[in-house]
N, C-alpha and C positions, 0 to 999 in steps of 0.2 A: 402424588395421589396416595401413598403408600402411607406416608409421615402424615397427611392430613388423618386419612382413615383410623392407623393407632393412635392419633391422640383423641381422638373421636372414642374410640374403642375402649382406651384406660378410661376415661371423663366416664363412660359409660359403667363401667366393672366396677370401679372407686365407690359411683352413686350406689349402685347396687348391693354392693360390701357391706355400704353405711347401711344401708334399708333395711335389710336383712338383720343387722346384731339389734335395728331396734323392735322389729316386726319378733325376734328371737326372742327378746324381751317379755312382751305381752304376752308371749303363746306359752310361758313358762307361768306366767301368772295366773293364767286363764285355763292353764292344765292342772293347776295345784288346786283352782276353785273347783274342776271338777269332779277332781280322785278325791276330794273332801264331800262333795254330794252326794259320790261313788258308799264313800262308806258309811255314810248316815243313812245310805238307802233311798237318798232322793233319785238318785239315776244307777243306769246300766255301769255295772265295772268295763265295759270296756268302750264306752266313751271318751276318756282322755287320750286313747291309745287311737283311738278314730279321728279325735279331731286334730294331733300332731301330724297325723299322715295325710290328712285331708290339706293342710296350711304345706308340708311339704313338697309335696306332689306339683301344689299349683305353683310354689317358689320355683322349683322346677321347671316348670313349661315356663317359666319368663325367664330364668336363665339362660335355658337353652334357646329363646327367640330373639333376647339380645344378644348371645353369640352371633348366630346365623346374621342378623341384621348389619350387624355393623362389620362383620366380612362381606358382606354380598354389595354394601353401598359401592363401595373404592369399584369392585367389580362389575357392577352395572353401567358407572362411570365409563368404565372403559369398554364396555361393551356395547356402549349407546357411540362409542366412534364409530363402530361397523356398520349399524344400521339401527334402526329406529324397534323392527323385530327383537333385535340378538338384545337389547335392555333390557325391552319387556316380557320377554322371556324368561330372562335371568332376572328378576326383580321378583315375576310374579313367582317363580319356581323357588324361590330362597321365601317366599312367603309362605309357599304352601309346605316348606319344612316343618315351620311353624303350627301350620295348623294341624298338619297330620301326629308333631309333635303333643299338641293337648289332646288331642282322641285318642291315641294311645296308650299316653299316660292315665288316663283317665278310665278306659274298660281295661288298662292294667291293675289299676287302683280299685276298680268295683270287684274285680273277678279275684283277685287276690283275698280281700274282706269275706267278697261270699265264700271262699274254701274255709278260710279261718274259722271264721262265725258255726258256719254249718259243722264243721267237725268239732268244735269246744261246747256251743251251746247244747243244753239238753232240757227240752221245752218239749211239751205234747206236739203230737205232727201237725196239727191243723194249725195249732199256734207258732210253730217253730220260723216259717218262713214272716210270720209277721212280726217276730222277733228279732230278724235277721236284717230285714231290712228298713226299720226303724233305726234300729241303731247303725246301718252304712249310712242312715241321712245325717248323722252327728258330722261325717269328716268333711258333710258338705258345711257344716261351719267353719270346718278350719281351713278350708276353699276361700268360702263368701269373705272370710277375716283377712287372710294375705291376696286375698282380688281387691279389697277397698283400701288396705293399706297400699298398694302397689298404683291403683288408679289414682287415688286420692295423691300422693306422694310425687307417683311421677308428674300426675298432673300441673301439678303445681310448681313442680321445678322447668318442667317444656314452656310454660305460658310466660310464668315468671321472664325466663330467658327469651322468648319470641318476642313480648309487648316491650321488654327495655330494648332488643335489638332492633326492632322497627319503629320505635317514636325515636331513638336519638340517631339510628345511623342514616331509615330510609326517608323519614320527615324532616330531621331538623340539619341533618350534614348533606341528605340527599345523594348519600351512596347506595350502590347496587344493595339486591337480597344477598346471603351469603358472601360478604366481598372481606375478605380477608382484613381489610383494616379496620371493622366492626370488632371490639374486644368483646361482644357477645356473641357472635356468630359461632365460635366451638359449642360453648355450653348450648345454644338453639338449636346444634346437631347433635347434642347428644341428648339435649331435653325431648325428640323425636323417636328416640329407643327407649329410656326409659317410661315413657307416657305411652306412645302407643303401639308398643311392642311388648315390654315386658308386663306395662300393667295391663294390656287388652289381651295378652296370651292368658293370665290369670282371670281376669273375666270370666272368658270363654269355656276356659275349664269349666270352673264351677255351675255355670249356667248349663254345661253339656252333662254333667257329671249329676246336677243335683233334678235335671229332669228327667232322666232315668232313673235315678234312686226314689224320686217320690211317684212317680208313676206304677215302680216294681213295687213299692207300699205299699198304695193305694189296691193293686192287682192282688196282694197277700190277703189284705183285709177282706176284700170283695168275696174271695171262694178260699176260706178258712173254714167251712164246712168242706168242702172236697178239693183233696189233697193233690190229686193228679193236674186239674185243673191249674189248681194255687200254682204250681209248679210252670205251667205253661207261661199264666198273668204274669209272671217275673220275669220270666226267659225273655220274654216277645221284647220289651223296649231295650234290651240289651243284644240282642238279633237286629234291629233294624238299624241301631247303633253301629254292628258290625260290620253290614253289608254296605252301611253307608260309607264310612270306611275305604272300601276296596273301590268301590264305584265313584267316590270323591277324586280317589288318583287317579283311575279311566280319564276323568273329567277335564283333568289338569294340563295332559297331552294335547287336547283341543284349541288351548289358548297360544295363539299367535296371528299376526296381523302383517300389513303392506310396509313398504314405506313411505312417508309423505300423508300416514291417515290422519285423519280429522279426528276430534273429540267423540262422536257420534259412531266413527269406527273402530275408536279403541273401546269402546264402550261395549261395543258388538264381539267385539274380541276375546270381551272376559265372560259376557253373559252367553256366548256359546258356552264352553266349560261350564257354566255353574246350571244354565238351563237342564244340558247332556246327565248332569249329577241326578239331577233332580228327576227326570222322565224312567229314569233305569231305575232311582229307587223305589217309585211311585210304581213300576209292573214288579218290582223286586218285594214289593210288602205282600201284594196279593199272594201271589207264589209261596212267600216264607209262612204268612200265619195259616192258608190253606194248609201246607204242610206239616205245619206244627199242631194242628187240629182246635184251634181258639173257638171257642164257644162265642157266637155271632162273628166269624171270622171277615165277613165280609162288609162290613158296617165297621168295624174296629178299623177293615184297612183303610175305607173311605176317613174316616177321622185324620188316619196319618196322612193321606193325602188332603184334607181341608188344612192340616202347620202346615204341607210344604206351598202350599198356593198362596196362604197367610202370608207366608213369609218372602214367596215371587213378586205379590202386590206390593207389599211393604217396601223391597227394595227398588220396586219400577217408581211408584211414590217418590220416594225418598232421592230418586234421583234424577225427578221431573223438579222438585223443586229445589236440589242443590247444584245442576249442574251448569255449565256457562252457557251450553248449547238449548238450552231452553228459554223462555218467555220469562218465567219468575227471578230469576235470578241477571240474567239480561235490563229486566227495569231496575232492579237493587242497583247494578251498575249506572244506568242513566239518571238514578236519581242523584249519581256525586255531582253535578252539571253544578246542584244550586248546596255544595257543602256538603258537610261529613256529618250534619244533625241529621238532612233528610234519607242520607244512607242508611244510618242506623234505626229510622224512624220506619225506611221503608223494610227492610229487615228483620225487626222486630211483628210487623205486620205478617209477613211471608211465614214467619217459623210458628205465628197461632195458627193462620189459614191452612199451614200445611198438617197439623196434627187430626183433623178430620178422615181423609182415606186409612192413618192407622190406625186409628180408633174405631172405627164403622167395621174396618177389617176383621180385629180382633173382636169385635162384638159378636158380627157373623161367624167365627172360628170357635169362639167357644158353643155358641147355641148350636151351630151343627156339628161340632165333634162331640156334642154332649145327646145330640140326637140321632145320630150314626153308632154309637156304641152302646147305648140300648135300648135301639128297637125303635127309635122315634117316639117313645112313651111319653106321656108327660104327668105321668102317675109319680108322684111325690115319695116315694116308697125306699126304703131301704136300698132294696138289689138293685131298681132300676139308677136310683142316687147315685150308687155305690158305681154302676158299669158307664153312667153317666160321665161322672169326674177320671174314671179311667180314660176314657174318650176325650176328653180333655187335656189328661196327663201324656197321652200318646201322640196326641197332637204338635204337643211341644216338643217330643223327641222326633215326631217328622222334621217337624219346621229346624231343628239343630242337626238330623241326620247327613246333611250336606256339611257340616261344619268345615270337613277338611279341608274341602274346596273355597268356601264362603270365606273362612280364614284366611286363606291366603290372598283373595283380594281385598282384603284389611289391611294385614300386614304389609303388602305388597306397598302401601302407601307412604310409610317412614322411610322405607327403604329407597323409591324413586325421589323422595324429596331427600333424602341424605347425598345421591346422586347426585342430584344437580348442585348440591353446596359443593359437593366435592371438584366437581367441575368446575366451577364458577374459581373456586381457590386455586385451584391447580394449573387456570389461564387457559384450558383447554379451547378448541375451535370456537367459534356462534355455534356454528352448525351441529355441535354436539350440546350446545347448549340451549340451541331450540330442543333437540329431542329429548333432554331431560326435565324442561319443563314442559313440557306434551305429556310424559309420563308422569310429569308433577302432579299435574293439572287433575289428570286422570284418577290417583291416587286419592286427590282430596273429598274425590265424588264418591269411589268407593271407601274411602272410611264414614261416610254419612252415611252410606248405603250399610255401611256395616256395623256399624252405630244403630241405623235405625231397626237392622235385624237381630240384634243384640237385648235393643229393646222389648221388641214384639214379642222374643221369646220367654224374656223374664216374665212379662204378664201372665204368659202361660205357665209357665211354672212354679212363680210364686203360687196362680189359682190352685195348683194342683197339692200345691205344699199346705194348703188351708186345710185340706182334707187330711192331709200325713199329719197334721198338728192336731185333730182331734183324736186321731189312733191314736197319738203318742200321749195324749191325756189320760187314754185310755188304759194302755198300758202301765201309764207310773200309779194309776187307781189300782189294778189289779193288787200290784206292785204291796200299795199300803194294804186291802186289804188282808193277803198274804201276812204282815206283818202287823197287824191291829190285834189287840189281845179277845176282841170279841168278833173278827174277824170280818170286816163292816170296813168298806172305804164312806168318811163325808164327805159327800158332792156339797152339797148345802145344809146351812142348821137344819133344815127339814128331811132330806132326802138319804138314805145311806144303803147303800148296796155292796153285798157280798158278791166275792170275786169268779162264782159261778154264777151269778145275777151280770155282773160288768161281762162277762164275754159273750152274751146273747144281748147286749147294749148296742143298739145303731148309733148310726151316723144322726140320725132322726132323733133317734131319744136324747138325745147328746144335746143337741138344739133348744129343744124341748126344756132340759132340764134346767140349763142354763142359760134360759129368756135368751137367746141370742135372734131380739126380732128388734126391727126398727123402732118401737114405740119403747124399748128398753133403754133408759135414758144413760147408761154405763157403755153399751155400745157405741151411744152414739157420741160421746164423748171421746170415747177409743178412734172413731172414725175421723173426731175435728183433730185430736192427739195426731192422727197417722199422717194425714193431710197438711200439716202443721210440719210434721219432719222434715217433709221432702222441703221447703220452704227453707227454714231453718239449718238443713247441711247445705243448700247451694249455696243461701246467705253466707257461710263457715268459709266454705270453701273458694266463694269467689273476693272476697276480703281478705283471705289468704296469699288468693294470685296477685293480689292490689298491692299489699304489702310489700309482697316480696319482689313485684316489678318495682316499685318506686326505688327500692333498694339496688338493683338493677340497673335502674337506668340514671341513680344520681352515679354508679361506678362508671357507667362507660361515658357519662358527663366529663368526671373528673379525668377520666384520661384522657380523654381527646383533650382540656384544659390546661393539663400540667404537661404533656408529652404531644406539641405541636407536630412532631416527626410520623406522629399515625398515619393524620389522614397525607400528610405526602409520599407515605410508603417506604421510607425510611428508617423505621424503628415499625419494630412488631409487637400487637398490644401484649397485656399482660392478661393473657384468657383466663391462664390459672385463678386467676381471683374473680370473674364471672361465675366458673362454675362451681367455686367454692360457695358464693354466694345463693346460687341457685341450692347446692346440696344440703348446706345448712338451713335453709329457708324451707324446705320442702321437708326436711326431718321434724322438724319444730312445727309446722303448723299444721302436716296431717294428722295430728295424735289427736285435737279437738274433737272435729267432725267424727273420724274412726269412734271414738273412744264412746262418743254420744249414740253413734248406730247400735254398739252391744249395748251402752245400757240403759237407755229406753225402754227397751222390748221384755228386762228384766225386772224395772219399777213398774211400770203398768203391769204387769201380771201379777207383782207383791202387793200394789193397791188397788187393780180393778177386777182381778181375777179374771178368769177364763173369756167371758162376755165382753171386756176391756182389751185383750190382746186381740181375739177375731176382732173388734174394730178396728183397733189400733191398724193388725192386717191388713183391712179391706183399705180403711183411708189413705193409706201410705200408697199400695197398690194403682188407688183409683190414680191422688195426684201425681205422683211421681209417675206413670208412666205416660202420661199425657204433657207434663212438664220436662222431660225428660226429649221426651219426642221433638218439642217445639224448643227448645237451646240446641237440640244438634243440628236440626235444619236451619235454622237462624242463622250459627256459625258457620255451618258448611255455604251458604249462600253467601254471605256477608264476605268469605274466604274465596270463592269464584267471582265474584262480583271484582275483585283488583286481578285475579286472572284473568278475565274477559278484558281490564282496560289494558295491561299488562299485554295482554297478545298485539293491542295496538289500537283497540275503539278508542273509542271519546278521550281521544288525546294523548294516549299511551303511557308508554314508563315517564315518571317525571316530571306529569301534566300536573296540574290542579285536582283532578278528577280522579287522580293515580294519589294523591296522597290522601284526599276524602277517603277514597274505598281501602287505604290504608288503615285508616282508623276505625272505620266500621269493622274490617279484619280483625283490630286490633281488642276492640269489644266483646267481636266472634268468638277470642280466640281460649279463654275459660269457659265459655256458653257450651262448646263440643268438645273438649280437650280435656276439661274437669269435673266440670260441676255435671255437665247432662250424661256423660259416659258412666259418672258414679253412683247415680242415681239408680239404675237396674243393678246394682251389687246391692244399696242399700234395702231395696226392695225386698232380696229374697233372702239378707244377709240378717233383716230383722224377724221374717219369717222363719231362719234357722236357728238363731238365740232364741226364738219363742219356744221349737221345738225340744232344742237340747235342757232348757229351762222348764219345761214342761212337769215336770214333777216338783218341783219350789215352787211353781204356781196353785197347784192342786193341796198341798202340802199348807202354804202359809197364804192368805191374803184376805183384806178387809172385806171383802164383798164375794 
């Protein structure tokens, strides 16, 4: 168990090393393009210094989750000998390291900026905080940038290795999952920590990191005439942040179960804990912004409680139609009786029908967190606009406020599945090998479940980042005309406003000025343009996992070909060249997709200007997280659908019916693993190149 786990562990560090000196690469490039914008006066000087630390930080929190992970595998192993509890305990508890690891880094990261910031800059007081924290939403680029390099990357190196280990070892040789004489089976446990450990730790960061910062934005701009206030608007989502925090670990002590429980009781297990999270934060808002004295305090807190209920639906959702104990994904399996077409036929069905409850969710979530925080108005107006979208932005730091705990039933998932490889290799009991595929089983529900809370949140935060990206127009205006020899920023050949004119500029005028209406035909171009992306990276990215499996699975052909001793377990394969092939494959083909997210977001704004990126925004926003939603419940069904035959229905391990739902798995298995997990980084990752860019947009473009 030992020797399996470190070479599991190097395969892991090795991947990571590589990733790193190339992700080091770009953030060298992309920090020279901005100390050069820095001194032509397109942007803030202390932007390149924000978005190094931002890309830091979240390299960071996947570091430290693929430590944690790949020590806690070998030990859950062995933990699931004593009982079915003592695994899942230790599984879920090395997960929630994890999570409590990115929330910390992350208001270590916010709170550290705000000292900086506030003691260097010297800006008027009303303006100072809207200064402040515009520029902390820059290091959320360099979050979104090493979250998509890490997703994208690992993604593709887990899949790559999972789809060559199961068409040649579990289809065509008809050996066990994880069985030692599979030459791809190391690299499929390590491609397990690199995907969804190290690149969903970085995620999560960013998504936790960048709705707070656009949220404390938005709160700057809102009461930049009063300063006391202003002060509060920033405090508050980094307050609920905290307490969430403390009451996520409460949470965490809750989780334990029987032995001998069903799917439906380990289910009950973890959603004690994250429920317990959630009920103490939700009387913990009231209390704190009471406290803090927030103007409409009690409508702001109901907002945060409309993300945390967003986001209870989304998970109950998410795991009605991914789990084996349910109806929907029960018929995915019964549909292997007549082939592997109708599995994924049926599958593909289940994961459009399921994106409905998220979607209605998050519809409802934004209209009442935008009508909870001011006043239920529906007066189109500035202040009401301005407290509106705060209500919105607060929403999302609800709905992430649980992160710690939410996290770690994520992570808790690579880890129980690294488990039972570990077992499976090491010869250990059945009896330990039932309970680490029980905890498999379990894991694969909650990464859908955490997948689809991943997603829900991005919606919201991206929405909130719409509004930080007109501030920030706002701003790099002031900016020019500070620096225009007649002292006049040009919005349009027509229109040109001086920089005591731009600070009494709404959200509304903003709009206004730059046709940003549906019959604007630049908009709506930007909307087919955004709508078009999400399409275009999954395309990237899942021709990527194609690639690199064929590549894959013609190596572990040729071994079992040339070296007959494999499969009689007398000669041991040659892994090292699996996950070489995996790590090379995964360095080389995330750079496409990555490379497209930043710069999109930078060509439409040099040719469509302002009016052309809010589309670009909104379309990207709209399909990606709808298309996003429907690849992870696809996969995650498609992946319990051979669990359920797997436990022993319709014909068990080995059946007909067990290699059909193989291959639908095997479809699954880019649908939630890469392409749909990436999809919420690109979302908000285009939203933050649009911000940090925001002054080259204002500065140069055709329209």
């Amino acid at each position: 168990m030992i020797h399996i786990a470190q070479v599991v562990r190097e395969g892991a560090m090795s991947y990571l090393r590589q990733q790193y000196k190339v992700v080091f690469i770009v953030f060298l490039i992309l920090a020279g393009l901005f100390s050069v914008m820095a001194y032509l006066g397109l942007q803030n000087n202390w932007v390149p210094f924000a978005f190094l630390t931002g890309g830091f930080f979240s390299g960071l929190t996947g570091f430290f989750g693929m430590k944690t992970a790949t020590y806690a595998s070998a030990r859950t192993a062995n933990a699931a000998q004593r009982s079915l509890n003592s695994g899942l305990k230790l599984a879920f508890r090395s997960g929630a390291v994890m999570g409590l690891t990115v929330v910390g880094f992350a208001l270590f990261d916010i709170g550290a900026w705000y000292l900086i910031l506030d003691h260097f800059m010297e800006v008027a007081d009303g303006e100072k905080l809207v200064h402040i924290t515009t520029t902390m939403l820059t290091f959320g680029m360099g979050a979104s940038c090493q979250a998509l390099f890490a997703r994208v990357g690992g993604g593709i190196y887990t899949k790559a290795a999972d789809v060559g280990a199961d068409l040649v070892g579990k289809i065509e040789k008809g050996i066990p999952e994880d069985d030692p004489r599979n030459p791809a089976t190391i690299a499929d446990n390590v491609g397990d920590n690199v995907g969804d450990v190290a690149g969903m730790g970085a995620d999560l960061y960013e998504s936790y990191a960048g709705s707070i910062l656009s949220t404390a934005a938005l709160g700057a701009a809102a009461f930049s005439e009063s300063p006391e206030m202003q002060e509060k608007m920033v405090l508050a989502p980094m307050l609920i942040a905290a307490v969430g925090v403390l009451l996520s670990i409460l949470g965490i002590f809750f989780v334990r179960t029987k032995e001998g429980a069903d799917m439906k009781a380990l289910l009950r297990a973890l959603s004690r804990g994250t429920n317990l999270a959630a009920i103490l934060i939700a009387v913990a808002t009231f209390v704190t912004f009471y406290c803090l004295g927030l103007q409409n305090w009690l409508g702001i807190s109901f907002s945060v409680i409309v993300g945390l209920l967003a986001g209870v639906i989304i998970g109950q959702a998410t795991e009605y139609y991914t789990s084996q104990s349910y109806r929907p994904t029960q018929k995915v399996a019964e549909s292997s009786q007549t082939g592997p077409a109708t599995v994924i036929i049926s599958g593909l069905g289940l994961g459009m029908l399921s994106t409905a409850i998220p979607v209605i969710t998050i519809g409802f979530a934004i209209i009442f967190a935008y009508l909870c925080a001011n006043g239920f108005s529906l007066a189109f107006t500035a202040q009401s606009l301005s407290m509106g979208l705060y209500g919105i932005g607060i929403a999302a730091v609800g709905m992430l406020s649980t992160l710690g705990i939410t996290l770690a039933t994520d992570a808790y998932g690579p880890i129980a599945d690294n488990a039972g490889g570990n077992a499976e290799m090491s010869g250990l009991d059945k009896e330990v090998r039932q309970r680490t595929d029980a905890l498999d089983a379990l894991g694969n529900t909650t990464a859908a479940t955490g997948k689809g809370f991943a997603i829900g949140s991005a919606a919201l935060t991206a929405l909130a980042l719409l509004a930080s990206y007109v501030e920030e127009i706002k701003i790099a205006l002031i900016r020019m005309a500070n620096e225009a020899t007649d002292g006049y920023a040009h919005l349009t050949k027509t229109i040109s406003l001086s920089a005591n004119q731009l600070h009494h500029t709404t959200l509304v005028d903003f709009m206004s000025i730059y046709n940003v209406n549906l019959m604007n035909p630049i908009v709506l171009v930007g909307i087919f343009l955004g709508a078009m992306m999400a399409f275009l990276f999954c395309g990237l990215t899942m021709t990527a996992v194609g690639r690199v499996a064929q590549k894959m699975v013609n190596e572990v052909r040729r071994q079992f070909r040339e070296n007959p001793g494999i499969l009689e377990g007398t000669t041991e394969p040659d892994y090292g060249r699996c996950v070489a092939i995996s790590t090379k494959g995964a360095q080389y083909e995330m750079l496409l997709p990555s490379s497209l997210a930043i710069a999109v977001p930078i060509l439409v704004g040099v040719v469509l200007g302002v009016a052309g990126v809010l589309g670009l925004l909104i379309g990207g926003l709209s399909s990606g997280f709808v298309l996003a939603i429907f690849m992870a419940n696809a996969g995650g069904a498609w992946d319990n659908a051979k669990k359920y035959v797997e436990e022993g229905h319709l014909g068990g391990k080995g059946s007909e019916q067990h290699k059909a739902t193989i291959v639908g798995d095997t479809v699954g298995d880019p649908f939630k693993d890469t392409s749909g997990p990436s999809l919420n980084i690109l979302i908000k990752l285009m939203s933050m190149v649009s911000i940090v860019m925001a002054g080259l947009t204002v500065a140069c473009n055709l329209f």
